[in-house]
Backbone as JSON Lines, residues from 0, in Angstrom:
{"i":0,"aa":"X","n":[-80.41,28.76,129.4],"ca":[-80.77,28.34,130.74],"c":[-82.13,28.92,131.11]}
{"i":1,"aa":"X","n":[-83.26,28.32,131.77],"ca":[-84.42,28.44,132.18],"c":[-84.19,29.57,133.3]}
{"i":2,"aa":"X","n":[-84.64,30.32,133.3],"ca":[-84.92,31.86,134.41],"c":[-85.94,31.12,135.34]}
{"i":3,"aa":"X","n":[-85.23,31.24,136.54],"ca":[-85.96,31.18,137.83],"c":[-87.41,31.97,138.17]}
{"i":4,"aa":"X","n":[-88.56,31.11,138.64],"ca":[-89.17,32.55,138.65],"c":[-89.18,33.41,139.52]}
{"i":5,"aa":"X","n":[-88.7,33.54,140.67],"ca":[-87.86,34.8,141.6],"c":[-87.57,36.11,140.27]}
{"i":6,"aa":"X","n":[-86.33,35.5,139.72],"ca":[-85.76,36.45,138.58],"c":[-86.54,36.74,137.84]}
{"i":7,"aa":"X","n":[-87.55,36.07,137.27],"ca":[-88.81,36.3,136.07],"c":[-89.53,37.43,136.53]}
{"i":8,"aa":"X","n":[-90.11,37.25,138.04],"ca":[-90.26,38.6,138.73],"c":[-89.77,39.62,139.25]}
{"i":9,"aa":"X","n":[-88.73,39.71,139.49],"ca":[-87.58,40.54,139.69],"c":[-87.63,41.43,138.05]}
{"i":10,"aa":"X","n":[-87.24,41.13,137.25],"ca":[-87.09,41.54,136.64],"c":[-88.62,42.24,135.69]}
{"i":11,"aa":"X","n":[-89.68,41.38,136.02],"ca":[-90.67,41.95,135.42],"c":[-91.1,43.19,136.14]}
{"i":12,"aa":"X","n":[-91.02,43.1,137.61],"ca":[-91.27,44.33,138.38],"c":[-90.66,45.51,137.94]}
{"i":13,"aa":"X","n":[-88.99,45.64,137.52],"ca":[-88.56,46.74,137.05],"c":[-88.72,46.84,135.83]}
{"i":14,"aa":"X","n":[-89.73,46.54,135.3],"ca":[-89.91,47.05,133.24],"c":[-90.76,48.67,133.25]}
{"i":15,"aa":"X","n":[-91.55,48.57,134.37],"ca":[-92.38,49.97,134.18],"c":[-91.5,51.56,135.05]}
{"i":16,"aa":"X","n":[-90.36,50.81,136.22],"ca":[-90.14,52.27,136.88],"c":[-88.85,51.77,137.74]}
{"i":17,"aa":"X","n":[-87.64,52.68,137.84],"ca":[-86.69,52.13,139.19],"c":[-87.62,51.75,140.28]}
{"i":18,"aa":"X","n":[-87.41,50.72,140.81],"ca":[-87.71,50.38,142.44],"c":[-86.54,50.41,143.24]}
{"i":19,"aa":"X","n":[-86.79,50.14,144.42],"ca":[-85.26,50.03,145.48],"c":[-86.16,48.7,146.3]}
{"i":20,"aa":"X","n":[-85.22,47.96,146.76],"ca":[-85.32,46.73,146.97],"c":[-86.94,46.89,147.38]}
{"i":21,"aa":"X","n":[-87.28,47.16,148.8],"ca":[-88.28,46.92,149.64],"c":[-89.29,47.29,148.33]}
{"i":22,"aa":"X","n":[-89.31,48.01,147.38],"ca":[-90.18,48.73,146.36],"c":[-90.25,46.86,145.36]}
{"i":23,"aa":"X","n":[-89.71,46.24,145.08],"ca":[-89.31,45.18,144.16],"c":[-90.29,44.32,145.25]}
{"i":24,"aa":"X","n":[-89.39,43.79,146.88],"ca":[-90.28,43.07,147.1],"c":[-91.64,42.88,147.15]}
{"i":25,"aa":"X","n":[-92.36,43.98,147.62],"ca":[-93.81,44.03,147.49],"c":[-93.99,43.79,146.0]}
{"i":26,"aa":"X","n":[-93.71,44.63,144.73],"ca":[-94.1,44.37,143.16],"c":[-93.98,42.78,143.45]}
{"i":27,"aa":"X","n":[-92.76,42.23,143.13],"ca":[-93.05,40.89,143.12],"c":[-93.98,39.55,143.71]}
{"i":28,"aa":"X","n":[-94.08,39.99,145.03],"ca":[-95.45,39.3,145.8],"c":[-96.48,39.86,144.9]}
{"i":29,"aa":"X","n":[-97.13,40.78,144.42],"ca":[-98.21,41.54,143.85],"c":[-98.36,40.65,142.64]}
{"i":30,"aa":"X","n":[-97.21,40.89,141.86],"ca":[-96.96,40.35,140.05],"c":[-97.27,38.98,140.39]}
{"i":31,"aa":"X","n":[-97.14,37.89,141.47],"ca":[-96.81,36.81,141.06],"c":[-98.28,35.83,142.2]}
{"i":32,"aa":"X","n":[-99.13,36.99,142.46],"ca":[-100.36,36.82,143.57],"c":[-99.91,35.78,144.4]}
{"i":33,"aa":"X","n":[-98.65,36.63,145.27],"ca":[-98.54,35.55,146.37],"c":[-97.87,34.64,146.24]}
{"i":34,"aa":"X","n":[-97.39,34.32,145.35],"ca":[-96.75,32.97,145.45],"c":[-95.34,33.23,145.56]}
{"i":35,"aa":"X","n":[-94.52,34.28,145.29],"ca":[-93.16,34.48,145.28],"c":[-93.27,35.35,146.27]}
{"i":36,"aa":"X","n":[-92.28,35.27,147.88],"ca":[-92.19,36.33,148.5],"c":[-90.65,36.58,148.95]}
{"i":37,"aa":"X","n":[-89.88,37.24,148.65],"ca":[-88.54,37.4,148.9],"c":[-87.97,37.89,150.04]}
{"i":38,"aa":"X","n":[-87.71,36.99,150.65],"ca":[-86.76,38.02,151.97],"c":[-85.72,38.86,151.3]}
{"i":39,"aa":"X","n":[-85.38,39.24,152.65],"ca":[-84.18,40.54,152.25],"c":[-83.06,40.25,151.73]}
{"i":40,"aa":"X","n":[-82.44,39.29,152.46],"ca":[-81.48,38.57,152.21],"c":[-81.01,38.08,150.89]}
{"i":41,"aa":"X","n":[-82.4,36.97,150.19],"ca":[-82.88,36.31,149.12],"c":[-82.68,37.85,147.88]}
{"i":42,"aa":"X","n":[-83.37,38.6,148.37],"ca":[-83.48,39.53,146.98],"c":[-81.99,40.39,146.98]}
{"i":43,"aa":"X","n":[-81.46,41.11,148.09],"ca":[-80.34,41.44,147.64],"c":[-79.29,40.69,147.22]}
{"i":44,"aa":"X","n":[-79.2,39.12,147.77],"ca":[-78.02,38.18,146.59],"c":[-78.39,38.43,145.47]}
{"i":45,"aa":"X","n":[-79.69,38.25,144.62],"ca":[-80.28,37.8,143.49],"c":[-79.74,39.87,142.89]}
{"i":46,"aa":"X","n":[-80.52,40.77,143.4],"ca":[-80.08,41.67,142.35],"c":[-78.52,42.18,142.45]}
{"i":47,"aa":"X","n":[-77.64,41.68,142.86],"ca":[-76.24,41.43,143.14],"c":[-75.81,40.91,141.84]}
{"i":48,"aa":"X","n":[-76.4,39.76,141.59],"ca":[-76.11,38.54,140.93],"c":[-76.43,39.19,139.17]}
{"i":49,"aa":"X","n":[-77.89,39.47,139.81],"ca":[-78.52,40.72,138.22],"c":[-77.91,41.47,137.79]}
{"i":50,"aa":"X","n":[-77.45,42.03,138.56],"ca":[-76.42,43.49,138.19],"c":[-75.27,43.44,137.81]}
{"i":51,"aa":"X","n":[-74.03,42.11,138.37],"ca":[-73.41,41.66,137.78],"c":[-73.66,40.81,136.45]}
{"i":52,"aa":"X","n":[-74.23,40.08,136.0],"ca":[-74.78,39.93,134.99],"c":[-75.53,40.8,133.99]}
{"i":53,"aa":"X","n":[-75.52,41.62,134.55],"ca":[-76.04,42.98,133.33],"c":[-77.4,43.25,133.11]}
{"i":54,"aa":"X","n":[-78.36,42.58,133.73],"ca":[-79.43,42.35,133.56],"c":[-80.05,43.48,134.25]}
{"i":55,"aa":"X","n":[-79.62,43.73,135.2],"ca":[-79.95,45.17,136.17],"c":[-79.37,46.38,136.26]}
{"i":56,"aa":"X","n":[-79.18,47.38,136.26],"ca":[-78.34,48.66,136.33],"c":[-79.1,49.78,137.82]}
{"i":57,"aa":"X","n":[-78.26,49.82,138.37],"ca":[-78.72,51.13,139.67],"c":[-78.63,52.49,139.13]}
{"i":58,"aa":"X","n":[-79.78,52.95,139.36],"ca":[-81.02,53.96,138.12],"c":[-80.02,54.96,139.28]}
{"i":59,"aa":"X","n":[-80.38,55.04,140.47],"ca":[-79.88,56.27,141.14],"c":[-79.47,55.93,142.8]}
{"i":60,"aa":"X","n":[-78.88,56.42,143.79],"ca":[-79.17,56.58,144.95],"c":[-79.54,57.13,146.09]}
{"i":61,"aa":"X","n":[-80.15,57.46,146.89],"ca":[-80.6,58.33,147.96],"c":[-80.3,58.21,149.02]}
{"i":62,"aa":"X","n":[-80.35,59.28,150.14],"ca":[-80.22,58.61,151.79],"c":[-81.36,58.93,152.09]}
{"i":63,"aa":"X","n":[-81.9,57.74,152.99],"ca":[-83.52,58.46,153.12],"c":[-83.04,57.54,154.33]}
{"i":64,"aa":"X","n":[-83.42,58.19,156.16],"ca":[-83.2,58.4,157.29],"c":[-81.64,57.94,157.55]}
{"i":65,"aa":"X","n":[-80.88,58.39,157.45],"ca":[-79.39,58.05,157.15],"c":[-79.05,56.6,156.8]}
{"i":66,"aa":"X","n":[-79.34,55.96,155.54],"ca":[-79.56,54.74,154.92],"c":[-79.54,55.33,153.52]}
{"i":67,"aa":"X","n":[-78.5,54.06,153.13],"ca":[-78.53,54.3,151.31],"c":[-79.86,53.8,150.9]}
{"i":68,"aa":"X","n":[-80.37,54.53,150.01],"ca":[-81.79,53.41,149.52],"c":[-80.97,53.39,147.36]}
{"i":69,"aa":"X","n":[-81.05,52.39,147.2],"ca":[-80.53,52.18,145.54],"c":[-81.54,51.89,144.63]}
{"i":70,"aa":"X","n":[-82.03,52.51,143.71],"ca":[-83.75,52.2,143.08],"c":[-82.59,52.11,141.33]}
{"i":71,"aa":"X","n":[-83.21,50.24,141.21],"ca":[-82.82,49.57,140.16],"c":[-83.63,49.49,139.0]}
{"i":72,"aa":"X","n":[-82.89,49.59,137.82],"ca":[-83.84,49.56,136.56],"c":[-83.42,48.31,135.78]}
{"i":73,"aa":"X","n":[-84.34,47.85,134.82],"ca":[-83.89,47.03,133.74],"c":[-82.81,47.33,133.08]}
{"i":74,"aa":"X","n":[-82.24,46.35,132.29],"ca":[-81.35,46.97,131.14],"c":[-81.58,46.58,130.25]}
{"i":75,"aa":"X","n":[-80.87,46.74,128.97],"ca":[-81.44,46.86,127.6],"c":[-81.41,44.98,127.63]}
{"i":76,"aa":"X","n":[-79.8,44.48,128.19],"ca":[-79.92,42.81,128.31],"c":[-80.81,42.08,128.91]}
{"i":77,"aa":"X","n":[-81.38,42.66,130.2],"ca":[-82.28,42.1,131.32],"c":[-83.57,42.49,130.51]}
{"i":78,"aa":"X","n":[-84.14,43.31,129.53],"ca":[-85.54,43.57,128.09],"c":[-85.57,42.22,128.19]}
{"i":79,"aa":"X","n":[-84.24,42.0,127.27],"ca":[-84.14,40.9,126.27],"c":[-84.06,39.66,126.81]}
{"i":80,"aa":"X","n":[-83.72,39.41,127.9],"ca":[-83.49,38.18,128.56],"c":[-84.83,37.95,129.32]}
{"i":81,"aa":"X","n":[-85.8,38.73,129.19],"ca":[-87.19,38.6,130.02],"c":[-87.64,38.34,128.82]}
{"i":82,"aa":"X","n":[-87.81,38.99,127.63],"ca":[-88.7,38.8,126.37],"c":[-88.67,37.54,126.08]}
{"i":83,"aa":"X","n":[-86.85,36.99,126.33],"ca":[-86.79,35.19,125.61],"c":[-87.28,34.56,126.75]}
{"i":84,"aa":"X","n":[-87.22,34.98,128.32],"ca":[-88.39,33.85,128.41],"c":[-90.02,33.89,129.1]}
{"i":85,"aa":"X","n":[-90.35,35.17,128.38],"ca":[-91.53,35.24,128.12],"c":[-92.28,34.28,127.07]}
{"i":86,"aa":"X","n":[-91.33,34.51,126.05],"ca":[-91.29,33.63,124.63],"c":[-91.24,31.72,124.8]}
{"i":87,"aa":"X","n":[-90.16,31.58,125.75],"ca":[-90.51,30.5,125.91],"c":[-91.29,30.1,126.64]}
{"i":88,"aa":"X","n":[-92.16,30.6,128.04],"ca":[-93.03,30.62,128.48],"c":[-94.28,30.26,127.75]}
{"i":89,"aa":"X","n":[-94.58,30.82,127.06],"ca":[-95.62,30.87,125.99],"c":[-95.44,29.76,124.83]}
{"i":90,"aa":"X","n":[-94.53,29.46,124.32],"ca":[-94.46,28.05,123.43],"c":[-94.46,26.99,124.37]}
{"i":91,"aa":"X","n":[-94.13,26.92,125.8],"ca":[-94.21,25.97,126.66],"c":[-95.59,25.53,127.01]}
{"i":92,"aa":"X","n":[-96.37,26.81,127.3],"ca":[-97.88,26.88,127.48],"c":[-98.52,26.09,126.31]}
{"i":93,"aa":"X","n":[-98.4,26.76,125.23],"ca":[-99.21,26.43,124.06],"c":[-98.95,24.77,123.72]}
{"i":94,"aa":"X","n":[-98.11,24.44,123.87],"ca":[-97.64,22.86,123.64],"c":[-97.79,22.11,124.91]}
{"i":95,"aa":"X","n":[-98.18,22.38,126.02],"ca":[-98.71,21.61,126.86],"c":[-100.11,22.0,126.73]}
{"i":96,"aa":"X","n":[-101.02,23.18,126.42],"ca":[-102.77,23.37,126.1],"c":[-102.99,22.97,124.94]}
{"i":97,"aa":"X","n":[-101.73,22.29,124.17],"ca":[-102.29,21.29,122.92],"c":[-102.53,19.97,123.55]}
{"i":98,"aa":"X","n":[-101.54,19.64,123.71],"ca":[-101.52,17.83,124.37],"c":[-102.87,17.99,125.38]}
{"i":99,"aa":"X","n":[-103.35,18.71,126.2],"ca":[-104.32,18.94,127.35],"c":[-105.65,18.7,126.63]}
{"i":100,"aa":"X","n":[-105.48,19.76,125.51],"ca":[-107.15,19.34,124.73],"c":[-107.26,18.46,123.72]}
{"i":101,"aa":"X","n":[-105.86,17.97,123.42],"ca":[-105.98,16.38,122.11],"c":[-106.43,15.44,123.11]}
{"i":102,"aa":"X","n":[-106.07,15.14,124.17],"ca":[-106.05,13.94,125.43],"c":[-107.61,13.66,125.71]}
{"i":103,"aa":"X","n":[-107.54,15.61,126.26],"ca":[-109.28,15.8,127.22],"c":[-110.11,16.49,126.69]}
{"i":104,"aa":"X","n":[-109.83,17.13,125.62],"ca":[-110.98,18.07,124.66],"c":[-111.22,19.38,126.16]}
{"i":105,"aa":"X","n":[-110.38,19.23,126.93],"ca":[-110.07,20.75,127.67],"c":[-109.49,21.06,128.71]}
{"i":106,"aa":"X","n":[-108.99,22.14,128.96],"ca":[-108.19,23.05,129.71],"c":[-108.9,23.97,130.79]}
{"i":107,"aa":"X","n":[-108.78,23.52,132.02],"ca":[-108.73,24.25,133.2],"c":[-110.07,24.15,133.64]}
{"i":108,"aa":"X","n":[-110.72,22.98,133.01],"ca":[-112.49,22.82,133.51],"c":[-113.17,23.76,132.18]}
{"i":109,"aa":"X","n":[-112.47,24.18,131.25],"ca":[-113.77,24.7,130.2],"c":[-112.97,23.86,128.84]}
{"i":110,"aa":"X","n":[-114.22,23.2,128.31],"ca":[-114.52,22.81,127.24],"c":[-113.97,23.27,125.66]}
{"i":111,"aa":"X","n":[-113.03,22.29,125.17],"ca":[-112.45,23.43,123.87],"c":[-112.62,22.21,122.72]}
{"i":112,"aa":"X","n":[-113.44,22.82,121.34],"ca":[-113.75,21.99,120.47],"c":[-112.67,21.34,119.77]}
């Protein structure tokens, strides 16, 4: 199944460090320049959904001003399930910037022999 890209970023945000939600939403607006912005709502179903699916694991918890804050990490499945579709990402790319420069001899306004 094709990964949403919400989840594509979700999950790419936690490869370098636990975040806790509000920490994810900003990464993800950042990672994805703007174009993905998650309400609150939106992101806690989704890492609900992650975490049950295994893809996410809760690194630790805190109370910070009497509020749980939960800072989420990748998991070894959620690596691997970003790597395959990184992977297909990239054979998707490459086979549509073939057909692009057999058609037009180029891609994105520059010229490819």
């Amino acid at each position: 199944m094709t990964m949403q890209e919400p989840t594509f970023f979700i999950l790419t945000a936690l490869v370098r460090t636990p975040l806790h939600g509000y920490g994810i939403m900003q990464a993800v607006e950042q990672l994805s320049g703007g174009r993905v912005r998650l309400k609150a709502g939106t992101l806690y179903a989704a890492l609900d959904r992650l975490s049950s699916d295994g893809l996410i694991v809760v690194d630790r918890e805190e109370a910070v001003g009497g509020r749980l804050r939960r800072y989420y990490v990748l998991s070894d499945d959620g690596r691997a399930a970003l790597e395959e579709a990184v992977a297909r990402l990239q054979s998707n790319a490459k086979v549509a910037a073939t057909r692009l420069r057999e058609a037009f001899g180029f891609i994105g306004g520059v010229q490819h022999a």
